[in-house]
N, C-alpha and C positions, 0 to 999 in steps of 0.2 A: 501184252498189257492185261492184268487181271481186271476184276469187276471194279475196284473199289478206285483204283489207279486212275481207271475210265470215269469214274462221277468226280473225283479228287481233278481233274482235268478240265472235264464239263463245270465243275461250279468254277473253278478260274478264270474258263473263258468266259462263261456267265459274268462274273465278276467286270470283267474289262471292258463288255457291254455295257454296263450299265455307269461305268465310270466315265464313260462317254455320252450319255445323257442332257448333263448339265453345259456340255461344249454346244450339242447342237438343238438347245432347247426343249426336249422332247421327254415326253415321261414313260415311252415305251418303244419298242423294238420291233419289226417283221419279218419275219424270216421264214422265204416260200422255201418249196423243192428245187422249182426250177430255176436253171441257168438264161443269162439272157436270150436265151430262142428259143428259149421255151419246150425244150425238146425232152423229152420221157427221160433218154438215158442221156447223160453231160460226165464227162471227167471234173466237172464243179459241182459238189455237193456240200453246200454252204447249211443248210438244215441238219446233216449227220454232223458236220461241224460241233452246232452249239449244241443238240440235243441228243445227239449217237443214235438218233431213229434211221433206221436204212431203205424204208418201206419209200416204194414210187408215185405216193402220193400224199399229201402233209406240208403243214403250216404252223410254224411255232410266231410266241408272241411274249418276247421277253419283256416283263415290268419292272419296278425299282424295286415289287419284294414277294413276285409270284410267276411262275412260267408255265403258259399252256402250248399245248400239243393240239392240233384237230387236225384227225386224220378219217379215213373210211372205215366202214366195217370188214373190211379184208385184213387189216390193221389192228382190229381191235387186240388179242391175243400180244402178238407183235411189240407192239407201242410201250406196252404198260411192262414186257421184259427190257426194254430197250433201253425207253427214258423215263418209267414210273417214278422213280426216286427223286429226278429232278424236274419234273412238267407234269401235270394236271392233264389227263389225257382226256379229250372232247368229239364228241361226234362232228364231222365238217356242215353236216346238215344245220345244228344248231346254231351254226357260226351267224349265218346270214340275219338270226335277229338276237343276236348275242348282243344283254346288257353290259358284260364283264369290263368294257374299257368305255365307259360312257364316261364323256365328257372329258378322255384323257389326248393327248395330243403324241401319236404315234407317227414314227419315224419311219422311212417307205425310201430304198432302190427303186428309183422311177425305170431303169432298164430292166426292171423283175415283174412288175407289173402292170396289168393295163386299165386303162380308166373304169372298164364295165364290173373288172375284179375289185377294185377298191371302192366302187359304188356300193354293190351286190355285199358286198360283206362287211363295213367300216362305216362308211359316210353315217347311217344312221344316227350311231351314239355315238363314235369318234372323230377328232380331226386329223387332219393327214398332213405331215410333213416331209417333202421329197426331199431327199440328201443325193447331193449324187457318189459321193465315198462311200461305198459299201463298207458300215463297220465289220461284219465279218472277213474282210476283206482284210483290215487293216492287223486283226488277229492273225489268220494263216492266210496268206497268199499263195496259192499253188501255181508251180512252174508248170506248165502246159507244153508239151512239145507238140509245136503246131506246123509241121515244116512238112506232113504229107499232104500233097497234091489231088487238086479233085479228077478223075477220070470221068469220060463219057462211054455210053451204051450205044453201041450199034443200034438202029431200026430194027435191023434181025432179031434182036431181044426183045426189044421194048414194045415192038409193032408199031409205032405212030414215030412222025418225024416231029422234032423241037417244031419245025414251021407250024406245022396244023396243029403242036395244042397252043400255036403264039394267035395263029387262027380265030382259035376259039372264046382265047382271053380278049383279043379286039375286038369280037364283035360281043362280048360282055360288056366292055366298055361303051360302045357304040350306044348299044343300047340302052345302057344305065345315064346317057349321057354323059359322059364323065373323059378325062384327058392323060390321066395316068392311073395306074393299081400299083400298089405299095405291098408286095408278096411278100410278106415278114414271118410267115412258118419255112423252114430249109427243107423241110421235106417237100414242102409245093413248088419250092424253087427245084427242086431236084427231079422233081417228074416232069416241068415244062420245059426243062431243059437237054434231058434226058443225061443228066451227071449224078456222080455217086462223089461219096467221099468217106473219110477217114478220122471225121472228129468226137466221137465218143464212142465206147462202148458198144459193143453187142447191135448195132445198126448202120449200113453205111452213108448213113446223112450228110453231107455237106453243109456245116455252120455257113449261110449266106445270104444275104438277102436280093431283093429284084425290086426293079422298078419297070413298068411295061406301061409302055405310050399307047392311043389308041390308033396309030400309025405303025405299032408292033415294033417299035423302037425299045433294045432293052437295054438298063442300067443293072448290072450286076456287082452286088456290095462284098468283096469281102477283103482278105488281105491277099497282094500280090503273090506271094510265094505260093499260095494257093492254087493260081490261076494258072500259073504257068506253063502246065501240060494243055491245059485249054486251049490259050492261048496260039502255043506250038502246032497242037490238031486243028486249030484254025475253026474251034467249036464258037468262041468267041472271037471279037476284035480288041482290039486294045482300048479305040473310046466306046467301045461297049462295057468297060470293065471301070468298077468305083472302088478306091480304098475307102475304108472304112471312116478315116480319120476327115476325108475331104467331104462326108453326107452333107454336113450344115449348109457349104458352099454352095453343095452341085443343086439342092433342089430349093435353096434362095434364087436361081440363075435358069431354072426349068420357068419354061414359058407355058400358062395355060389356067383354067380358072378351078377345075373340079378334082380330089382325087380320092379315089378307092382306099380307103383303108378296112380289114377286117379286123374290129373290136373288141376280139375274142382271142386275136395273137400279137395284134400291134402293139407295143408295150408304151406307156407313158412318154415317155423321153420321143420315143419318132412321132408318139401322135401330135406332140406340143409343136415339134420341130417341123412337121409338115405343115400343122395350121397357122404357123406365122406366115404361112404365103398363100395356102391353098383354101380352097372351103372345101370340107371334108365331108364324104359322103358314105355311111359305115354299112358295108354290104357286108354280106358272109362270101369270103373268095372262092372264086367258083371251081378253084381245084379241088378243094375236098371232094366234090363229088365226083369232078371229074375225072379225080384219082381212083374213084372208091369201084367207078365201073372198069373191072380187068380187060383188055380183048382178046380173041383166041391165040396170039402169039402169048402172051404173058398168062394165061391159063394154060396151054402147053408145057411153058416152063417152069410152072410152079408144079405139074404133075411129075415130072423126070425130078424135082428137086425131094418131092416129096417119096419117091422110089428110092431114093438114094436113102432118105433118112429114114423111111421104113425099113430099111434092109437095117441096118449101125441097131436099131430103136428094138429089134426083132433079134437080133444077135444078143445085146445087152439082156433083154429079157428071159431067156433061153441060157442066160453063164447064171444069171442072177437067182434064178431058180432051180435051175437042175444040176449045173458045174461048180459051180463056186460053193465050197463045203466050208474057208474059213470064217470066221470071225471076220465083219469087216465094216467099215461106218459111214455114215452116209456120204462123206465127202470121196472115200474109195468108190461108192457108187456110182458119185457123178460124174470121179476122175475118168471110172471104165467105161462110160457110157459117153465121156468127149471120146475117146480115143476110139473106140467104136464108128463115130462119126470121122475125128481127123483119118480111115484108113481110103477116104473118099475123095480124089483129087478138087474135087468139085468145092468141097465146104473150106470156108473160111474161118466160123469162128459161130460161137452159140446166139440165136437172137434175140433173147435174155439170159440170166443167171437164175440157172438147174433149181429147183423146187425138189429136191431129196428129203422127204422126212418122214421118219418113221414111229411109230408108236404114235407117242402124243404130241411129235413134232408135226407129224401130218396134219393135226388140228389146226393149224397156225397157216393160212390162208396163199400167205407170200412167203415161208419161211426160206433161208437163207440157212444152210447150212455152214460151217468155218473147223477149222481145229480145233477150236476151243470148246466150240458150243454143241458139237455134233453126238449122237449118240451112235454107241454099236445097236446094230441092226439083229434084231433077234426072232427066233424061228416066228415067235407068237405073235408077230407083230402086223401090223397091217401097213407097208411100203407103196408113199403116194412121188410119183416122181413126175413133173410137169419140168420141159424142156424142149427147146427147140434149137433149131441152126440158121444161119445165115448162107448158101448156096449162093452157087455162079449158076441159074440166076433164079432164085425164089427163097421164100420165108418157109420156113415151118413154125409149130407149136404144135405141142401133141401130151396128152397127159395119162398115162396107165398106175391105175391103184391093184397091188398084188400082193398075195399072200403066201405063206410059207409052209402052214401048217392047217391043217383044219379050224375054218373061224367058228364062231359063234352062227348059232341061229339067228341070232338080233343083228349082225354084221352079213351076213348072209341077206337077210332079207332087205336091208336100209342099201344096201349097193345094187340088189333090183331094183328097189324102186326108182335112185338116180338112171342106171342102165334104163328102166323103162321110157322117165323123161327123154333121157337123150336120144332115143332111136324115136319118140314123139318128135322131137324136131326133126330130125333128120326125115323123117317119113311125111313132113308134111309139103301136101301141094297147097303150091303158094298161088294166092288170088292176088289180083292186081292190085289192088290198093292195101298189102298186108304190110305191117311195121313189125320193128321188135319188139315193141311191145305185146302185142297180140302171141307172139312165139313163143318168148319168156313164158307167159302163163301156162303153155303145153308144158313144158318142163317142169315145171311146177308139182303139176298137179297129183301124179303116184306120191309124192313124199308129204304133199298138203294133206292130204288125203289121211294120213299116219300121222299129223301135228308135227312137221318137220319143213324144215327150208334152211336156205341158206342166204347171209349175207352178200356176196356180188351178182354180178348179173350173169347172164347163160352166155351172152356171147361179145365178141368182139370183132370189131374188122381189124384187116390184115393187109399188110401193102407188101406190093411186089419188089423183091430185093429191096426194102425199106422197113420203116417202122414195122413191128410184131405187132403194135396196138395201133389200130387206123380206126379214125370217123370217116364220113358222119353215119355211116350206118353201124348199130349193135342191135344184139337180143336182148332188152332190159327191161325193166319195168316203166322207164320210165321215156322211152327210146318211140318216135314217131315215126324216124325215116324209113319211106317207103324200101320196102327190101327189091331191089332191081337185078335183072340178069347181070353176069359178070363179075357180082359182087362175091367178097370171102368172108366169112364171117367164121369165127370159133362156137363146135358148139359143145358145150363145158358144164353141164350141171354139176353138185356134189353136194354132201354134207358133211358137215365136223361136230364134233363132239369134244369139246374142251374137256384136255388130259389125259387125252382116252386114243382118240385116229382121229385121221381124215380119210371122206372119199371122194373123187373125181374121175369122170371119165369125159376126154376131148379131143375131139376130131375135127379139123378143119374140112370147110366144105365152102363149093362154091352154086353158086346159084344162074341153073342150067334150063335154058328154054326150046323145046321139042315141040314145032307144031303150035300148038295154044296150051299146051301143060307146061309148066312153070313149077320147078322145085330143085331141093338141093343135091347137089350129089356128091361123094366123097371125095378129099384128097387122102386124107392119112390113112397109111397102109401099112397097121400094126394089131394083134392077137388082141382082146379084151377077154382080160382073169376071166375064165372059165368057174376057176375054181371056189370065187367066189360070189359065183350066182344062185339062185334060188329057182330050180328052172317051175316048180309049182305056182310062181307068180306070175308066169310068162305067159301070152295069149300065144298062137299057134303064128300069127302074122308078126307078132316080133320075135320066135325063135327061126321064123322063116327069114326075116331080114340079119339074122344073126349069122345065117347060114350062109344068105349070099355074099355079107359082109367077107367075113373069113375066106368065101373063094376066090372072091375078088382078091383078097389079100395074099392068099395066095398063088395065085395064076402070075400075077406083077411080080414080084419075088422071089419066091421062090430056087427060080436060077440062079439067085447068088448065094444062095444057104449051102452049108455042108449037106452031107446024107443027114445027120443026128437033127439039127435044127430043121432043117425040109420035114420029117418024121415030124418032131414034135409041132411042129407050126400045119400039118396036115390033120392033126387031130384036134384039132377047134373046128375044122370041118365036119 
């Protein structure tokens, strides 16, 4: 479908929105990312829907004779190729005292959202009308093949038993006073459980929710055909198991007076549905964090996973630069560099979608490369490739910016300065009470220094064989949580230059406690361009960690490289 085909489309469905307006009283439209669980990546993308934006974060807001976009600044670029022609592209920030729908009466998916998100950004100047027919809904309803089964992890992998984090959530309750937790993110359901699953994309989440007694009594929400390897391995019981359709009844029929909801995932519709019996008491679930601390089985297995994909990560690097003589474009890039990975029995499948772009695609924060839109990759060019895998059993994310040809001085020297930030974090010893915020600003600081920065933040957390993007710990600016042993974070500084490249460099690291020293230390075990550092910017203690870097790198790998690739991957030493 060409460009024009695509907005010829988009105003159509536009159009049938708004033709429904007048049915359900409403003078405007909301339409989030997320799917009802809220989960990063969904096989339901109701937002590219109406507006063709593909970016993982964003909120459109259709009116009777205007349509806006609010997304991040990782998005900004992005947005305005996407859906400029038919949305008003807006900063998310702005949203929260945004006049633009003042006093208009907008229509709201009560299973898309939850009461704290329609306070925080709407209640002000607008009224809120729940529908529960999703009009996008009504427009394309996609058929979902939902008939794969959830699997469980061994202890061996996971290190902890479902019992002891059922443990842990009882005596949260205990504590909190309270009679039941309403686990409504599937990722939390999936580490207390110790189950995986198969319902979107690029993570092995299990779409499902929980209900946990403070008797450690659990109700587990999803659909039967789901269940039924569960089931079979006797991971569950059968009245331990809720279909979906029976929630209304089962927690009108729960005996007990208080319960947990967290207000930050519970969507509208269960929080209505619980407070018609319960008094609800809104904590933050204490699995986040008790996801966010790895233990040394799952830091183990995220180092072998990370082996694996530093070898695929090392090969691609090594064709992409010194073998591969033709013409070829970014999507051949990212095709050679799955395949790289699929030669590893180990890996499953990417744990986002590849970030290939080059020249002035690089500039474009999340860009998405396609057939359509991809360019040929050319000697001159500065090639930014962010990608990761899904492993039996660990996550990667990993991002190398390289070059083809001798760059510029100005490009030379703007990729030391990121390179600098990011070995400032990686170099830093961590004090007990240090957040990511405090981090962030290390990274910062060589490109501030030069009137430069970048719109996202430095880092992110990471879950094990789960989500690529985990709370509640990041490197942000804006980010309190204390950084604790165990934890993985991304650490990812860069710059872009609208039109022109992007630079990034990312390495996943966990955070390692020896003694009373406290700091990070690497997982990803892959080459950073050499070629395009500026070593006259470099102080002597960061070409010394450049140096252990690489032998580390290559001591771990090494053994699986040819002769040619071992050679070239020993000369970053």
């Amino acid at each position: 479908m060409d460009k024009i085909s695509e907005e010829n489309k988009m105003n159509k469905e536009i159009k049938i929105i708004r033709n429904k307006f007048k049915k359900y009283a409403i003078e405007g439209y909301i339409v989030p990312k997320n799917d009802d669980y809220f989960t990063e990546y969904s096989k339901i993308n109701r937002l590219k829907i109406i507006s063709n934006f593909s970016g993982s974060a964003g909120l459109a807001v259709v009116l009777k004779k205007k349509n806006y976009l609010f997304t991040d600044g990782r998005y900004t670029i992005q947005s305005q190729l996407e859906s400029g022609k038919n949305f008003k592209i807006i900063s998310f920030e702005k949203l929260i005292n945004c006049s633009l729908f003042k006093g208009l009466k907008l229509g709201v998916d009560p299973k898309l959202f939850t009461y704290q998100q329609i306070k925080k950004y709407f209640l002000k100047h607008s009224k809120i009308k729940f529908i529960k027919e999703n009009l996008i809904d009504q427009i394309k309803k996609k058929k979902i093949n939902d008939t794969s089964p959830f699997f469980s992890l061994n202890k061996k992998i996971v290190g902890e038993s479902s019992n002891s984090k059922l443990d842990k959530i009882a005596n949260y309750l205990k504590k909190n006073k309270s009679d039941f937790i309403f686990i409504s993110a599937p990722e939390n359901v999936a580490w207390i459980l110790n189950i995986r699953g198969n319902d979107g994309p690029n993570s092995p989440v299990p779409n499902c929710r929980l209900i946990i007694s403070k008797t450690k009594k659990i109700i587990l929400i999803s659909k039967i055909n789901k269940c039924k390897k569960l089931l079979k391995d006797k991971i569950i019981k059968l009245n331990e198991f809720l279909d979906i359709n029976d929630v209304p009844k089962k927690i009108l029929n729960l005996k007990g007076k208080n319960f947990i909801i967290d207000g930050n995932s519970c969507s509208v519709y269960y929080e209505d549905l619980i407070k018609s019996k319960f008094k609800i008491l809104k904590r933050e679930d204490p699995t986040y964090f008790l996801k966010s601390i790895k233990n040394k089985i799952e830091i183990n297995n995220m180092k072998k996973a990370h082996i694996f994909d530093g070898v695929a990560l090392t090969k691609f690097l090594y064709w992409i630069k010194n073998i591969n003589k033709k013409k070829i474009t970014e999507v051949d890039a990212q095709n050679k560099l799955e395949k790289f990975r699929r030669k590893n029995k180990n890996f499953l499948y990417p744990s986002f979608d590849t970030i290939a772009g080059s020249g002035k695609n690089g500039a474009i924060v999340h860009y998405r490369a396609n057939k359509k839109s991809c360019r040929t990759i050319k000697n001159k060019d500065i090639f930014l490739c962010d990608s990761g895998g899904q492993y039996k059993y660990g996550t990667t994310d990993v991002t190398r910016t390289i070059c083809f040809s001798k760059p510029s001085n100005n490009i030379r020297n703007i990729f030391t300065y990121v390179l600098k930030g990011h070995i400032a974090v990686a170099t830093t010893n961590l004090k007990k009470d240090d957040i990511g915020k405090k981090i962030d600003f290390r990274a910062r600081k060589y490109l501030k220094q030069n009137n430069l920065d970048y719109a996202h933040g430095t880092g992110h957390g990471v879950g094990f064989f789960l989500n690529v993007h985990e709370g509640p710990q990041s490197i942000s600016k804006m980010n309190k949580v204390k950084i604790k042993e165990g934890m993985i974070l991304s650490n990812e500084p860069g710059y872009y230059k609208k039109d022109k490249f992007g630079i990034r460099i990312e390495n996943l690291v966990y955070v390692k406690k020896i003694r009373k020293k406290t700091f990070f230390e690497n997982l990803t075990l892959a080459p950073i361009e050499k070629d395009l550092i500026n070593p006259k910017l470099l102080s002597l203690s960061e070409k010394n960690y450049l140096f252990k870097y690489h032998l580390n790198v290559y001591s771990n790998i090494s053994k699986f490289l040819d002769i040619k690739e071992k050679k070239w991957l020993a000369s970053f030493i």
